[in-house]
Backbone as ProteinMPNN parsed JSONL, in Angstrom:
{"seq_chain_A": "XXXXXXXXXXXXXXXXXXXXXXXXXXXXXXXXXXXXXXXXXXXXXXXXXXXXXXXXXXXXXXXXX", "coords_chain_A": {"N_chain_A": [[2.514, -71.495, -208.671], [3.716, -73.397, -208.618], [4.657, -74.367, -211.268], [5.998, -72.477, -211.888], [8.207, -72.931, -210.199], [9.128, -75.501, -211.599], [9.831, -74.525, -213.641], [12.14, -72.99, -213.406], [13.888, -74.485, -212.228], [14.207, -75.869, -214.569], [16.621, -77.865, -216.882], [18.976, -76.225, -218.822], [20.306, -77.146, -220.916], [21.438, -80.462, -222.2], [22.566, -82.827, -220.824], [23.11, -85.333, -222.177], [24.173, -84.146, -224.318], [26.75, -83.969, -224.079], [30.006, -83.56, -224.205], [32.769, -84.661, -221.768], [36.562, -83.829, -222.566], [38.778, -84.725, -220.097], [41.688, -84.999, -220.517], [42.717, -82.832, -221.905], [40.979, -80.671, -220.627], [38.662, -80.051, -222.019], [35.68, -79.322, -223.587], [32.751, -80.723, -225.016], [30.585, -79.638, -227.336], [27.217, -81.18, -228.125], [24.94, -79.969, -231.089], [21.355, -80.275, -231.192], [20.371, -81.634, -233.608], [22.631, -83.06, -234.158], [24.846, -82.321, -235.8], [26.19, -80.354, -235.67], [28.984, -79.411, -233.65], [30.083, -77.802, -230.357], [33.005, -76.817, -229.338], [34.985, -75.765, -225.702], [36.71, -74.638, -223.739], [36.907, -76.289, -220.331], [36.347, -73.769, -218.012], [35.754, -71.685, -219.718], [33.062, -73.318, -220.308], [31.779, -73.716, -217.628], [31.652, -70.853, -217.068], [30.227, -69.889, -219.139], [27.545, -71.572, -218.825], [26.746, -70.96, -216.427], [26.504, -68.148, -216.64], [24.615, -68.234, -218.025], [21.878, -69.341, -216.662], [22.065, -67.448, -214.943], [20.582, -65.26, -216.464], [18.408, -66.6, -217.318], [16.872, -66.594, -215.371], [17.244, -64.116, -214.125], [15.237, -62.865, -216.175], [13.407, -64.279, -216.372], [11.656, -64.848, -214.016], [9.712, -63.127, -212.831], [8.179, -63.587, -215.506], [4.592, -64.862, -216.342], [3.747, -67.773, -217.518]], "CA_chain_A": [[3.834, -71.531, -208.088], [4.388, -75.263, -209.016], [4.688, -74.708, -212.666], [6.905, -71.455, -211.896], [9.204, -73.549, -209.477], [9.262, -76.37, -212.407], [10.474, -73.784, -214.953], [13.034, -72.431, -212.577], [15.446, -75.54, -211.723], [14.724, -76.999, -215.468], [18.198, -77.508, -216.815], [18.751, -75.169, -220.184], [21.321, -77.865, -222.155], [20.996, -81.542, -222.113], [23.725, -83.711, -220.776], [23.507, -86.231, -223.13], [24.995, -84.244, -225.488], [28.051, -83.364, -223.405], [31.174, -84.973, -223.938], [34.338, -83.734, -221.66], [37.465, -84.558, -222.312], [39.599, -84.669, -219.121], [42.915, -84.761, -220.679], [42.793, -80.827, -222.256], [40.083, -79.946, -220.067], [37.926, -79.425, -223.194], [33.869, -79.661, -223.364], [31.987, -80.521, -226.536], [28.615, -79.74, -226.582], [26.405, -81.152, -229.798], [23.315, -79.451, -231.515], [20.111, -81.053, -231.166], [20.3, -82.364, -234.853], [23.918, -84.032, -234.365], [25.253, -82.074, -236.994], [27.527, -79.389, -234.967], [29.566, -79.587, -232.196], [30.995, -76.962, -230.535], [34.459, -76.88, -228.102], [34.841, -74.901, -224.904], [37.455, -74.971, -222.396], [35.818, -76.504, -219.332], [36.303, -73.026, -217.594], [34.552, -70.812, -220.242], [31.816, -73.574, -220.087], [31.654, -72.879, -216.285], [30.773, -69.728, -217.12], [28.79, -69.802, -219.809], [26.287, -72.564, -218.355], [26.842, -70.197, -215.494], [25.588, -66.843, -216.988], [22.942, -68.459, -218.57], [21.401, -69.631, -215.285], [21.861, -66.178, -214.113], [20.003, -64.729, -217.348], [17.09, -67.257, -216.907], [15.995, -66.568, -213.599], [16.638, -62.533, -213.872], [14.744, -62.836, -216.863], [11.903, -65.454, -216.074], [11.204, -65.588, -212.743], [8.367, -62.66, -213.287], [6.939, -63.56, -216.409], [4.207, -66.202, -216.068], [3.564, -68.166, -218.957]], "C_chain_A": [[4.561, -72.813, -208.481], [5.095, -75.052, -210.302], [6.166, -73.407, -212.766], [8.048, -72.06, -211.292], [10.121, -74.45, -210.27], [10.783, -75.779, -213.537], [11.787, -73.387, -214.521], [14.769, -73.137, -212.413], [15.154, -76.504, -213.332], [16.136, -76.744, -216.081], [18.156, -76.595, -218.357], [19.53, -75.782, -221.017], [20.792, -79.631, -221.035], [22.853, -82.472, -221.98], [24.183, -85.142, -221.121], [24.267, -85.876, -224.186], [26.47, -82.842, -225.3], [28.942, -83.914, -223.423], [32.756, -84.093, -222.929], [35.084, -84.656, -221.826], [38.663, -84.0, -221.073], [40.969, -84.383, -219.797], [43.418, -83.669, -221.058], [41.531, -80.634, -221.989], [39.494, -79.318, -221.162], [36.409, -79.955, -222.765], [33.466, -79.402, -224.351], [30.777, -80.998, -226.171], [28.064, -79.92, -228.168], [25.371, -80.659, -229.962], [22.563, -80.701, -231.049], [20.137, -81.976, -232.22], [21.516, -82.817, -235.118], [24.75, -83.05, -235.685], [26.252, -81.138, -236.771], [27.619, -79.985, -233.626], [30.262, -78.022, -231.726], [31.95, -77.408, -228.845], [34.837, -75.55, -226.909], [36.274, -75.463, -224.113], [36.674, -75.12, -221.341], [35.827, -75.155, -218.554], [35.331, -71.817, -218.155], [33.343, -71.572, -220.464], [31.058, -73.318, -218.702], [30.797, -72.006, -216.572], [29.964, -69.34, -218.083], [27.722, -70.621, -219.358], [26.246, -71.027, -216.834], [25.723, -68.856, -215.681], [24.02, -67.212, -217.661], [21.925, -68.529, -217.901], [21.133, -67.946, -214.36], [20.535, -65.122, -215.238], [18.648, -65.267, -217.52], [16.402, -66.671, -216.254], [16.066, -64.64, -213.433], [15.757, -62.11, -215.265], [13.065, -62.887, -216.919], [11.605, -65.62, -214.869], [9.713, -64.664, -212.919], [7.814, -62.817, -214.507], [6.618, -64.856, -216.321], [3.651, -66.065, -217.706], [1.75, -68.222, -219.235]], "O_chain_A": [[5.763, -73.054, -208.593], [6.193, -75.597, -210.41], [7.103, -73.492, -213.559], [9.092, -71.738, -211.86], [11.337, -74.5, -210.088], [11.875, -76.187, -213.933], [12.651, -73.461, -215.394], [15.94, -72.76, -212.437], [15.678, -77.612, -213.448], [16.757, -75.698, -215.895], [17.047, -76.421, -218.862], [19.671, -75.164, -222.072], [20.233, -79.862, -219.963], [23.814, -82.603, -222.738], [25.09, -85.851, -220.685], [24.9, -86.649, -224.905], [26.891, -81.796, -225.795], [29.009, -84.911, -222.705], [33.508, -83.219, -223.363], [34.894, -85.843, -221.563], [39.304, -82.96, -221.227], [41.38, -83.26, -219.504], [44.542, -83.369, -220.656], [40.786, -80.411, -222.943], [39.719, -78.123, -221.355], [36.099, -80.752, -221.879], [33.548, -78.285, -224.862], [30.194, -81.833, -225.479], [28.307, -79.184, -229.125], [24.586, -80.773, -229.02], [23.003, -81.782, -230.658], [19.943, -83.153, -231.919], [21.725, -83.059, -236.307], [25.244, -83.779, -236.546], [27.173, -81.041, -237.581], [26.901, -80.639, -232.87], [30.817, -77.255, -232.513], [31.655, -77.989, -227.801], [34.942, -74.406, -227.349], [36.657, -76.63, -224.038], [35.758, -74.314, -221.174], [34.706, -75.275, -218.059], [34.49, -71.18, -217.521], [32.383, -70.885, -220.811], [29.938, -72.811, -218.645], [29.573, -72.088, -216.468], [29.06, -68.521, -217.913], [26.667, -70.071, -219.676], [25.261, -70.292, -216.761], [24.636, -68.626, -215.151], [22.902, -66.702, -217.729], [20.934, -67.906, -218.283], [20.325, -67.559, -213.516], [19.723, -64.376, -214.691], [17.744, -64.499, -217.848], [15.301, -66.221, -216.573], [15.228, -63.973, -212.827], [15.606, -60.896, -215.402], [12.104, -62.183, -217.231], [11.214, -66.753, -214.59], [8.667, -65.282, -213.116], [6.814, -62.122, -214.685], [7.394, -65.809, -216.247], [3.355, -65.204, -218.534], [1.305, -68.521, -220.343]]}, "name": "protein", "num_of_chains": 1, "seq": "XXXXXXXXXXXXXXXXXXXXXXXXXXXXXXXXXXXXXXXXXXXXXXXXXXXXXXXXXXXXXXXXX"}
């Protein structure tokens, strides 16, 4: 249950490589290897960090690793 609980609330993007900019409510999110970026309106990031979280957990909550 520990290791299932663990997996559950880990986060699925890394907020180091989040930059918003407040002034056009934009959100750039970089690859792992620095080499892309990509641009969101902070609203469709909302919901994409959003659905993802929902796609995790109805995904993964029954399969144990």
């Amino acid at each position: 249950m520990k290791n299932l609980s663990r997996y559950i609330i880990q986060a699925s993007f890394s907020q180091e490589r989040m930059t918003y900019l407040s002034k056009n409510s934009k959100m750039i999110y970089e690859s792992k290897d620095g080499k892309e970026e990509k641009v969101f309106d902070a609203l469709d990031w909302l919901l994409a960090m959003g659905s993802d979280i929902t796609e995790r957990v109805g995904q993964k909550v029954f399969r144990w690793r």
